[in-house]
N, C-alpha and C positions, 0 to 999 in steps of 0.2 A: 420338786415338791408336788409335781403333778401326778394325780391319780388313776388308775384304771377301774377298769370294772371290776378285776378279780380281783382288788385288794378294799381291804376295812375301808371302810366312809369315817371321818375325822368327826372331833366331837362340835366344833364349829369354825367359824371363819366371820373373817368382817374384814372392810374395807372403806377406808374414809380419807378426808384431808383431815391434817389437825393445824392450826394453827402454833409459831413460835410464842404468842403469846397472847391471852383471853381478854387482858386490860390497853391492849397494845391498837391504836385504830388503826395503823398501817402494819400488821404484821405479815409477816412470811409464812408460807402454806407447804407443808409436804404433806405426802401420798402415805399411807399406813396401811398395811395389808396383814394378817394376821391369818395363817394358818394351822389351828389346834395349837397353839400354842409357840409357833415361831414366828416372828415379825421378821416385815421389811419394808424399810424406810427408801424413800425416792429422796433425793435433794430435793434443797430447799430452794424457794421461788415466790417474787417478790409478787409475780402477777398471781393471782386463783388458779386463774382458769389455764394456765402454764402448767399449774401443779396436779389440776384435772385430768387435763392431759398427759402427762407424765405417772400421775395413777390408772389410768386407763391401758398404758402401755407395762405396766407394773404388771398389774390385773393378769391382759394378756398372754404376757412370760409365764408367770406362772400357772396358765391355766383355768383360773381363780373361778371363771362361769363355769366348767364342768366338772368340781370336786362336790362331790354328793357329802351331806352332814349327815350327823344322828338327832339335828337339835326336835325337831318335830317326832320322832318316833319314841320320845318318854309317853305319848298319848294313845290310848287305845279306843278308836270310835265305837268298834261295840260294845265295849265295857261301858261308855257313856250313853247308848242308845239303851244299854239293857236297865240302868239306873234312871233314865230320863221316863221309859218304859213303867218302871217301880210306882217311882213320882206321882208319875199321871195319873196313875192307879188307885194311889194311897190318896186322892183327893187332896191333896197339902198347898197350899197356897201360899207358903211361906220362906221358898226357896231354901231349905234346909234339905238334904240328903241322909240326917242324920239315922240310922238305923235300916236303912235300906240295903239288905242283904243281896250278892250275887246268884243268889238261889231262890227258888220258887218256896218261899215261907212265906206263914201268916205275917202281912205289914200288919203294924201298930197303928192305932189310928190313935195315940197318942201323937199331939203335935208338938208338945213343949219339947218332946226329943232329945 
C-alpha cells in the first residue's frame, strides 16, 4: 500500500484507535488505518496503549508517514491572496467576497452584495 514518488498521491488517509464500544467504560481498542479508501484493522486489546502501540507498528508496515495526500491541494493560495487583495481594496468590512471578480474590474462598492 506503500507509495513512491513517481506514483499519484492518494485522496486521503487517517489513522486512529476506535473503541469496541462508546457506552462500554472498559472497552477494547484497535488500531484503524485507512488508506484512500482501504482499511486495516490491528487486533483488538484490552489495554490503550497495547493497542497504540500496535497502531504505531500498523502505521509503520504500511508506511503511513510517507504517503503524500491531495487533501490540502483543493486550495489555491494565490487565488486567495488575489481576492483577499480585491477586499482590501473594495473598503468592505463585512467579510463578504461576494462579487469580487478574478480580474482587474471596477469593484462595486455596493456592499449589500
Amino acid at each position: 500500500m506503500a507509495t513512491s514518488s513517481s506514483e499519484q498521491k492518494v485522496t486521503m488517509k487517517e489513522s486512529y484507535l476506535i473503541p469496541s464500544s462508546f457506552i462500554s467504560k472498559n472497552p477494547s481498542y484497535a488500531g484503524y488505518v485507512v488508506i484512500d479508501g482501504t482499511a486495516e484493522v490491528t487486533e483488538w486489546f484490552e489495554d490503550k496503549e497495547d493497542a497504540l502501540l500496535e497502531l504505531r507498528c500498523l502505521e509503520k508496515q504500511l508506511s503511513y508517514e510517507l504517503i503524500k495526500t491531495t487533501r490540502c491541494e483543493g486550495f489555491y493560495p494565490e487565488r486567495a491572496t488575489i481576492i483577499e487583495e480585491k477586499y482590501q481594496a473594495s473598503g468592505r468590512t463585512n467579510g463578504l467576497y461576494t462579487s469580487l471578480m478574478s480580474e482587474d474590474v471596477e469593484v462595486s462598492s455596493n456592499t449589500a452584495g
